[in-house]
Structure formats: structure tokens, C-alpha cells
N, C-alpha and C positions, 0 to 999 in steps of 0.2 A: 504493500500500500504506500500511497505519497504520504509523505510527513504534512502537515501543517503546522502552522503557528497559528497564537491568538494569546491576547493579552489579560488580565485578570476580570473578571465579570463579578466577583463577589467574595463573601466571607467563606465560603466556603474554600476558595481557591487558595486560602491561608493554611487550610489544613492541609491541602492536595500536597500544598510546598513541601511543609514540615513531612509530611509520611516520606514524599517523594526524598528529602534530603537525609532522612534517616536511613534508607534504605543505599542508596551511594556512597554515605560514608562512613559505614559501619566498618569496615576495615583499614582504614583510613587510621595510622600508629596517634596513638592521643588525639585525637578527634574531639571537641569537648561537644558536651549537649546544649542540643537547640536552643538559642534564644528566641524571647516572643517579641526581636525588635520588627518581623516583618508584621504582626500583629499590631502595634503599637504604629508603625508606619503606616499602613492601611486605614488610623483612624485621624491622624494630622490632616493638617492643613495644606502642605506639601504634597501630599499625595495625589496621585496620577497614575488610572491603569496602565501606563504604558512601561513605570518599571517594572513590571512582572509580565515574563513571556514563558509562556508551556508552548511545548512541541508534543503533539499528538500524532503517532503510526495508528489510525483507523480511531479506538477509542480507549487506546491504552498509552499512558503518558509514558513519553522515551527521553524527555528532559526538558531542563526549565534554566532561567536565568534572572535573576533580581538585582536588584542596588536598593537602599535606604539612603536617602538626605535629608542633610538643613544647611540650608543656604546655599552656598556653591563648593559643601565638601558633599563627594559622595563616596557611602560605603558601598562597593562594587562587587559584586556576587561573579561565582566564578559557572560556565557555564557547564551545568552538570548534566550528563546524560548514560541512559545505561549501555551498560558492555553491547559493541556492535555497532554505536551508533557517536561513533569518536568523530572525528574531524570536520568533516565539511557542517557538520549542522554546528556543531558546539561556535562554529566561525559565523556561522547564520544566526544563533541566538547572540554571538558577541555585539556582531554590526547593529542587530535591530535594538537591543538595551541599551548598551554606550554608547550606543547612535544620538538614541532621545535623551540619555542623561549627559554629554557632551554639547547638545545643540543652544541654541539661540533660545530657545522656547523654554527649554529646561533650566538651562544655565550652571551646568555642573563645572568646575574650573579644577578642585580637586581630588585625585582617586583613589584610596586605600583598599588593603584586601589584608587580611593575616593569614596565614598559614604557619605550617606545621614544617620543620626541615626535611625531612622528610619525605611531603606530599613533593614529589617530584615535576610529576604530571601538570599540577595546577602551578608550580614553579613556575614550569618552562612558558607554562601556559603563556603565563601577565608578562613575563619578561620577553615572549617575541611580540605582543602590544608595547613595549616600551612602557611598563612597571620595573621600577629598580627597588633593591635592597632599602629602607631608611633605615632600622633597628633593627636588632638581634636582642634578644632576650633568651637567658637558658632556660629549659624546663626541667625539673627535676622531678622523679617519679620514686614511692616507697611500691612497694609491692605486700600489701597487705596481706597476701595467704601467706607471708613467710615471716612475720611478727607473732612474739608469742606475748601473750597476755602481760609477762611476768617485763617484760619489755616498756610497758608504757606505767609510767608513772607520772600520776598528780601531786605536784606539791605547791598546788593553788588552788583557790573555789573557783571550780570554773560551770559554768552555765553553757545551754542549747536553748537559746532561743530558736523557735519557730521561723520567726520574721527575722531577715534581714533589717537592720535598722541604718538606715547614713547616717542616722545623728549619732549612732556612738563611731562609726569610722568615721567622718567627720570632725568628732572631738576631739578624738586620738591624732589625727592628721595633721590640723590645724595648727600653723608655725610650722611646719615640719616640711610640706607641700605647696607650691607654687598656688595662687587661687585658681588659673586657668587648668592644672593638675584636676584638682579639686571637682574643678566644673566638667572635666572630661570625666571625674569616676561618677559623678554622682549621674549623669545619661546614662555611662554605660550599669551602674547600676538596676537603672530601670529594663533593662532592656535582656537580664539574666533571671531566669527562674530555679534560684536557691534552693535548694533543699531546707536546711536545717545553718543555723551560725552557730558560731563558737565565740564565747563570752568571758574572759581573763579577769575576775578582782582580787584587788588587796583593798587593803582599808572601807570596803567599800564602794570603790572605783574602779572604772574597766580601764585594763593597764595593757591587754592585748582583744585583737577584736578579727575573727574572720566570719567568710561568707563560702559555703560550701555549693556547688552544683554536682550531682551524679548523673553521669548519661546510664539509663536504663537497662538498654541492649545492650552496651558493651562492658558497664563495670565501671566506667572510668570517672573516679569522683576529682573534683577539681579546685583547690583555695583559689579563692578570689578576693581580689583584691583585702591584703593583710595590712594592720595595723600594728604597733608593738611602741609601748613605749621607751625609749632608751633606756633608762635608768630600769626597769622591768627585764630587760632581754633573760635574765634568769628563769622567767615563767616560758618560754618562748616553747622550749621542749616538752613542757605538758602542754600548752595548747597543739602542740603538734600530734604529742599523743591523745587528746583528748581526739581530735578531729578525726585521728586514725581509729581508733575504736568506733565512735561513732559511725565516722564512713563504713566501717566492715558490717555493721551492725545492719546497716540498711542492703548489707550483700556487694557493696563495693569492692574489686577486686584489686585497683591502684590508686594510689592518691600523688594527685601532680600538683604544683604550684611554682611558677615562676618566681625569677629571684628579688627577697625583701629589700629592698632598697633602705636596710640599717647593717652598721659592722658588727659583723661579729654569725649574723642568722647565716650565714653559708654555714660555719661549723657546726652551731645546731644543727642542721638539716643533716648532716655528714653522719653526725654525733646518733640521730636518731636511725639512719638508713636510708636517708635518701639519696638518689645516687644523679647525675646530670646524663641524662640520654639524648639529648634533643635540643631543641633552638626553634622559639619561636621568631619568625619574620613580621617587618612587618612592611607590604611591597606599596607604591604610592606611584603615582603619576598626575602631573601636573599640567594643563593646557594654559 
């Protein structure tokens, strides 16, 4: 059958994505789980069916293509389609998305994408578009089916809240963090669906502060975006081991977290079993 294209028609075409994207990158080495920023973009202001394009063989979806914006950055989705159906279309979904989110009409001027070191494929992708390198970031993975209980020790009251809160990462950040920092976590905070946090006090005070995501299908639970107060880095290792019991608890099989941006949390993380596997990117282009 011919392929077609067509652009989003509705809420339901939110979910199409997510199943659809769940199912391409489940093998995909750390992969984190889905956010609901396409969700959340679907209901702005900003919004425009034409960043969203599915490709349909008859009536069964064979790949799709998105971007998220505000203003003139756009977040740029890579175009994914299933085994068999590589090249000429995945260049057919590039043209028609960054087509509209490059033009006049749209007004996109800046391009971001993250990936994984790894993801090879989607590498090479952005980079023969003229996507380069800006960041590297390490990832550091525990492997939770090989900790044993007697391993993680509390030597602080430490709390799971439910909710993610930014006003306690927030607190903990504040002085420490650039404000435009700041304003970038607290978006991308909205736009992450957290499992469970992890909560640090002494005196009464939260002195460390994270926000947990686990992807479902594959195990793979993920710290986001961490706090830690300097003068605190001594609690650092039970919130790590708190995170880690909890995470296994909910059946998690790895916990990954990018590097704390305080001295000294590399050897923690050493100190507990986390090991550096990988390198997040983070690829950009500019008109």
C-alpha cells in the first residue's frame, strides 16, 4: 500500500504518539519514559496541527514526527518509524515538520533534540541536517538487581512524597543556580511524569531533594533533576539509597541520573555503585 501523511486531528492522536513512541524505543540503551510535554503542547497557545505528522501504510501507523515550542526555540522530535520503513519516508516526515516549524509562518529560529550516546541512528540522523554537538552530560547507571539490602543505609529522615514539589527544589537551588537555570527546570519540570520524590531533612529542613520517573516497559527509573545542599553532601548517599530501594520496590531494574552539578557527588555515586556508561547529548541547530 502507499504510505500517506496527515497531521494531528485530535486528542486522541496524543495517545497514538505516546503508544507509537513507546513501542520504537523500547530498546533504545536508557531511553527515559515518556513525557506529557506533547500533551501539554496540544493544549497552548502555540499550538498548531501541523507539528504533528503520522504516516499511515493503509491503516496501520508506520511512523510519526513532532516538535514542541515557545517562541522561536523549538524542541524537535526525531522522525521515528518502524523497522522496514527507514529512509526515504523518515526524510519525508523531516521536510514536512521542520519544514512548518522553520518557516515564516511558524517562526522556529532555534533547534534542540537530546539523545542518548548511544542512539547512533538518531545521531547521524540530526547531524547530516546540520545538528551539532552543544553538551555532553554523563549518565551514570546502579543496577539495582545486584544491591543487596544490607547495602543501602539511612542515616537521615528521609520522606517519598507523592508529588513532585519545585518549591522544595526550588528552595534548595536558589543562590546556587542561575535564574534562567531555574526557569529552564521549572518547564521542564512540568512536562515529566514523576513517579514518587525523595525528600532529605535534618532539623526539620529538606537539605536534599529529588524527583524520580520509571519507564514501565523497560525498568528504567531515572533522578531528575537533584538538589543537595553543600554543607548536607553527607546525606547525599542515603538519598541515593533511599531512591534505590524505592525505585526497586516499584520493580525498577536500573536507576540512572546525570551528573550533580556539586563537589564531591561523583564519589558518592562511585561510593554507592554507580558506574558512568553513557553520555547524554544535547544536539541544536540554529537558522
Amino acid at each position: 500500500m502507499t504510505v500517506t501523511l496527515r497531521n494531528y486531528r485530535g486528542p486522541e492522536d496524543i495517545h497514538l504518539q505516546n503508544a507509537f513512541w513507546v513501542q520504537v524505543t523500547r530498546d533504545l540503551p536508557w531511553c527515559w519514559k515518556a513525557t506529557i510535554s506533547p500533551l501539554l503542547y496540544a493544549k497552548g497557545a502555540q499550538f498548531d496541527p501541523r507539528s504533528r505528522c503520522f504516516a499511515f501504510d493503509g491503516d496501520r501507523l508506520v511512523g510519526y514526527m513532532s516538535f514542541t515550542g515557545q517562541g522561536e526555540f523549538v524542541s524537535l522530535g526525531y522522525p521515528w518509524v518502524l523497522p522496514g520503513y527507514e529512509g526515504e519516508l523518515q526524510e519525508e516526515l523531516y521536510d514536512t515538520v521542520y519544514g512548518f516549524a522553520a518557516s515564516p509562518e511558524y517562526g522556529g529560529r532555534t533547534f534542540a533534540q537530546r539523545v542518548r550516546e548511544l542512539w547512533i541512528d538518531q545521531i547521524s540522523f540530526f547531524e547530516r541536517h546540520g545538528f551539532v554537538v552543544q553538551r555532553r552530560d554523563p549518565l551514570y547507571i546502579l543496577d539495582l538487581r545486584a544491591i543487596k539490602a544490607s547495602q543501602i543505609r539511612l542515616t537521615c529522615q528521609v520522606e517519598f512524597p507523592a508529588q513532585v514539589s519545585w518549591d522544595d527544589f526550588r528552595e534548595l537551588s536558589a543562590g546556587r543556580l542561575p535564574p534562567e537555570q531555574l526557569s529552564m527546570w521549572e518547564q521542564y519540570f512540568q512536562t515529566v511524569d514523576f513517579d514518587f520524590a525523595v525528600r532529605a531533612n535534618r532539623d526539620g529542613m529538606a537539605v536534599a531533594y529529588m524527583g524520580i520517573a520509571i519507564r514501565p516497559d523497560t525498568g528504567f527509573a531515572e533522578m531528575i533533576a537533584v538538589a543537595v545542599e553543600p554543607a548536607a553532601l553527607d546525606v547525599f548517599a542515603s538519598c541515593l539509597g533511599a531512591a534505590a530501594a524505592q525505585s526497586r520496590s516499584r520493580r525498577a531494574k536500573r536507576l540512572g541520573t546525570k551528573a550533580i552539578p556539586l563537589n564531591g557527588t561523583d564519589e558518592v555515586l562511585a561510593q554507592v555503585g554507580f558506574k558512568k556508561v553513557s553520555e547524554e547529548l544535547l544536539l541544536s541547530k540554529s537558522t
